[in-house]
PADO-578335 format. One line per 5 residues: number of its first residue (from 1); their letters; for each residue z, x, y of N, C-alpha, C, O. Coordinates in pm, whole numbers. Atoms other than C-alpha are relative to their C-alpha. Last residue first. Layout:
<nodes>
NUM> a> Z:X:Y:Z:X:Y:Z:X:Y:Z:X:Y  ...
</nodes>
This chain:
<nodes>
115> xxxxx> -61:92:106:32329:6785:14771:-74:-77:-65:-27:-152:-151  60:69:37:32207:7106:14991:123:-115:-108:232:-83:-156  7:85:-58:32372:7306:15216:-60:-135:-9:-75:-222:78  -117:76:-68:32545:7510:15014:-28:-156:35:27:-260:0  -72:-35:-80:32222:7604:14788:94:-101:95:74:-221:110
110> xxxxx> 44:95:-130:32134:7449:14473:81:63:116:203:65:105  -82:35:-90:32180:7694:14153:-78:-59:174:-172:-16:241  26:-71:-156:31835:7732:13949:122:-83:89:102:-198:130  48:68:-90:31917:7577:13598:11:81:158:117:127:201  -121:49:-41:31978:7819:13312:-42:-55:139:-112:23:204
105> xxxxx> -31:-71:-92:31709:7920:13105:132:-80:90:195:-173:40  87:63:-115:31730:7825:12760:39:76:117:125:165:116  -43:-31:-96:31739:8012:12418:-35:-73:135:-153:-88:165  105:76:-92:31789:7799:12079:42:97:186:151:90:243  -34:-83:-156:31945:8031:11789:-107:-76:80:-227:-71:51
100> xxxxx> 75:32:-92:31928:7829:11472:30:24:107:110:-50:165  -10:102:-79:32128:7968:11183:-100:-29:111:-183:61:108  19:-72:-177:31943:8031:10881:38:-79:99:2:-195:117  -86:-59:-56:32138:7846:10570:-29:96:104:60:158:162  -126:80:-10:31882:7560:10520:137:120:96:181:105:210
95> xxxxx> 80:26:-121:31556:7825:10499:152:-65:41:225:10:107  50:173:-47:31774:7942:10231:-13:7:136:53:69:220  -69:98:-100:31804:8361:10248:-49:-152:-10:-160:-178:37  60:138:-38:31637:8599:9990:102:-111:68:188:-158:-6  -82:122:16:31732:8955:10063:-77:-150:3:-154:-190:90
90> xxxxx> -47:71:-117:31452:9214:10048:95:-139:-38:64:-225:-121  -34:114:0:31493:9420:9732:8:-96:119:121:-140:141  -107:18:-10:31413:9815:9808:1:-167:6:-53:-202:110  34:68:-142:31133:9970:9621:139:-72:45:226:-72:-42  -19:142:1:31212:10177:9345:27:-38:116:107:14:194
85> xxxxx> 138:62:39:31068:10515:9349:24:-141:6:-77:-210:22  77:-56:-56:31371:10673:9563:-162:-82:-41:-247:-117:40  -31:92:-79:31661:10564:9319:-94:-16:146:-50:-101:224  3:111:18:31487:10720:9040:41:-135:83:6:-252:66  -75:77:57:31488:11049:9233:-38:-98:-28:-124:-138:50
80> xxxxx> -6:118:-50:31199:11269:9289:158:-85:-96:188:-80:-215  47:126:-52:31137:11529:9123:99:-51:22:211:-30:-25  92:-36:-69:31226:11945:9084:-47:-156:24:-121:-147:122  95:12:61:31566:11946:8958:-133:-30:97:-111:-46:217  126:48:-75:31841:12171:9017:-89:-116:-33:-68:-128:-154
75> xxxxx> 108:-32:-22:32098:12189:8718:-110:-58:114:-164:-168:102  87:101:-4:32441:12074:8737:-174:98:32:-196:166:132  31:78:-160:32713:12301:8658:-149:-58:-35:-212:-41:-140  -18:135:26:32841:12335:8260:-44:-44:192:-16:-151:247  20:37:122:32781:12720:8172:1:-153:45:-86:-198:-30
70> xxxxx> 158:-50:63:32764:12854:8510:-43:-62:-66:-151:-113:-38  161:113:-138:33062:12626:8693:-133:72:-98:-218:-5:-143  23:116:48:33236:12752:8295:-63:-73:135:-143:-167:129  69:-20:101:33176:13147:8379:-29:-166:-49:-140:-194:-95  172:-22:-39:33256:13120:8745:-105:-33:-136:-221:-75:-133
65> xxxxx> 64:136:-55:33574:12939:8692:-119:37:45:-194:-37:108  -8:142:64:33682:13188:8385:-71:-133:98:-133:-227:48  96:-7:99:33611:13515:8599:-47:-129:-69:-161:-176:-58  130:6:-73:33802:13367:8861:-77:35:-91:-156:-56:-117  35:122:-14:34089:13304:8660:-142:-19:37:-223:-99:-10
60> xxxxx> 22:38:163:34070:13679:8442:-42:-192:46:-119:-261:-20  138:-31:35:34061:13826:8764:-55:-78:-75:-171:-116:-67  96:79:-116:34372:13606:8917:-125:84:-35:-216:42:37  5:149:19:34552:13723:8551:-103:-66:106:-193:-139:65  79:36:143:34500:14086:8588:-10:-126:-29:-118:-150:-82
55> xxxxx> 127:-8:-76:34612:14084:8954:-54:6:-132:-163:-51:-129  45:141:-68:34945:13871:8783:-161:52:98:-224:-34:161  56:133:56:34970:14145:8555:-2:-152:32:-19:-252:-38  133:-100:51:34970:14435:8777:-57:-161:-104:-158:-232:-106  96:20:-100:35232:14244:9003:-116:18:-98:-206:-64:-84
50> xxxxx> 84:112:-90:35435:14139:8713:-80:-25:115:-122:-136:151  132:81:114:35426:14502:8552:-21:-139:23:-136:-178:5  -75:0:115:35591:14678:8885:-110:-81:-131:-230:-110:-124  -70:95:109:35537:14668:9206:-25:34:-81:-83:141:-58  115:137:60:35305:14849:9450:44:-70:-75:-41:-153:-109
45> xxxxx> 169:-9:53:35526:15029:9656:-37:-56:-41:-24:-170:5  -72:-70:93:35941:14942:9723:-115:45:-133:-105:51:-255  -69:-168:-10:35890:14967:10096:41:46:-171:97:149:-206  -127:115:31:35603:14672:10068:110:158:-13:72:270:-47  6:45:64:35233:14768:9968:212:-35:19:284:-93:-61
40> xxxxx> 73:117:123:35114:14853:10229:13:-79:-54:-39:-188:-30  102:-35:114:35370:15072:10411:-69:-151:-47:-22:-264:-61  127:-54:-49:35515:14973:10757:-111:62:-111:-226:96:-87  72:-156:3:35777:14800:10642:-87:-19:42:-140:-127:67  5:-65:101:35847:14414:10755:27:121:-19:100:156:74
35> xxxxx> -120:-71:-8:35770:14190:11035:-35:67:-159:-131:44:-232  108:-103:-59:35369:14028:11059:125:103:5:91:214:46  10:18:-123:35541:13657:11090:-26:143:-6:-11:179:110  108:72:14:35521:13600:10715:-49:39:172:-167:27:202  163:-57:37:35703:13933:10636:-84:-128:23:-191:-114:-36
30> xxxxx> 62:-25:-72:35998:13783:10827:-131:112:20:-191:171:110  104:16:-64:36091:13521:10640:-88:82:103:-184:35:164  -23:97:-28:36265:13714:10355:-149:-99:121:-271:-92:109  -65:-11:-130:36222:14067:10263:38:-122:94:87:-92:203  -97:-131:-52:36184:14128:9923:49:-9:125:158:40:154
25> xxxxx> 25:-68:-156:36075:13792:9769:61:136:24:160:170:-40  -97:28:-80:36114:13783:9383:-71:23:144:-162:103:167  -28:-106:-99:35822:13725:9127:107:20:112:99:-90:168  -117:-136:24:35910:13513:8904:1:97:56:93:179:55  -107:-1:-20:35690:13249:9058:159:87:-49:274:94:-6
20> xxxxx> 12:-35:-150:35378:13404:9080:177:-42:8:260:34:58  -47:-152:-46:35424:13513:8708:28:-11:151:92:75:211  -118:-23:35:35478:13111:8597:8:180:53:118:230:76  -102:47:-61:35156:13055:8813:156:6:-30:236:-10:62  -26:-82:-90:34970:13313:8644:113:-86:108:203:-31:171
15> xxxxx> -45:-96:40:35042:13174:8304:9:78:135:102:156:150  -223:-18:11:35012:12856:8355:13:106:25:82:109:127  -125:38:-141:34642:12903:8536:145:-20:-13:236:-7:69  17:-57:-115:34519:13154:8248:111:-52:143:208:-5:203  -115:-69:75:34596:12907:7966:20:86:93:137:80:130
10> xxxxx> -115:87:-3:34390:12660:8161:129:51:-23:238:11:18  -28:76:-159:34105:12898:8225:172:-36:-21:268:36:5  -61:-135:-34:34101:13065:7795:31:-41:230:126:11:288  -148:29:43:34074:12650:7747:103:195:32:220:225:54  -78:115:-70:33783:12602:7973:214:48:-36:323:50:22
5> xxxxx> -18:-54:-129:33607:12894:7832:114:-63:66:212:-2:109  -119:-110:14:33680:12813:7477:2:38:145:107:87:185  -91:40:67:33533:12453:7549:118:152:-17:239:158:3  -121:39:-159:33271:12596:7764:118:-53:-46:197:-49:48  -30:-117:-81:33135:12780:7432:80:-38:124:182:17:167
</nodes>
């Protein structure tokens, strides 16, 4: 079943991406900056059969990536991980290769006037 899902998806994303791109601009750059008509949907209304069937296509994707996360996502589970019950390995170190940190105090400086 996720196999036809997957593959009705895939066929889906060519297909809407070859409509996004045939679509033409209408007004250049200055519908990104909030310029334009004042209608909705653009001065020449809602478009045509590549708008209708590119909002039929982005249903049909989303439908498809909800239906195969459903069918093939990861199930909850209620215990404990395996990496969780096993204790953790303390490193074994040669006595030989510890280095030897020796701390001393440092001799009480002699004042001026002393030698």
């Amino acid at each position: 079943m996720s196999g036809i899902v997957l593959t009705i998806h895939i066929i889906a994303c060519i297909v809407l991406v070859g409509l996004v791109l045939l679509q033409s601009g209408k007004e250049g750059m200055g519908v990104i900056f909030g310029g334009g008509s004042s209608s909705v949907f653009g001065s020449s209304g809602a478009g045509g059969v590549l708008v209708k069937a590119t909002a039929v296509l982005a249903v049909l994707f989303l439908l498809t990536s909800l239906t195969y996360n459903k069918l093939t996502g990861v199930k909850a589970v209620t215990r404990d991980s395996i990496m969780m019950s096993v204790p953790a390995p303390e490193p074994k170190v040669p006595e030989a290769a510890k280095p030897e940190v020796i701390f001393e105090e440092p001799a009480p400086a002699k004042p001026q006037g002393e030698q």
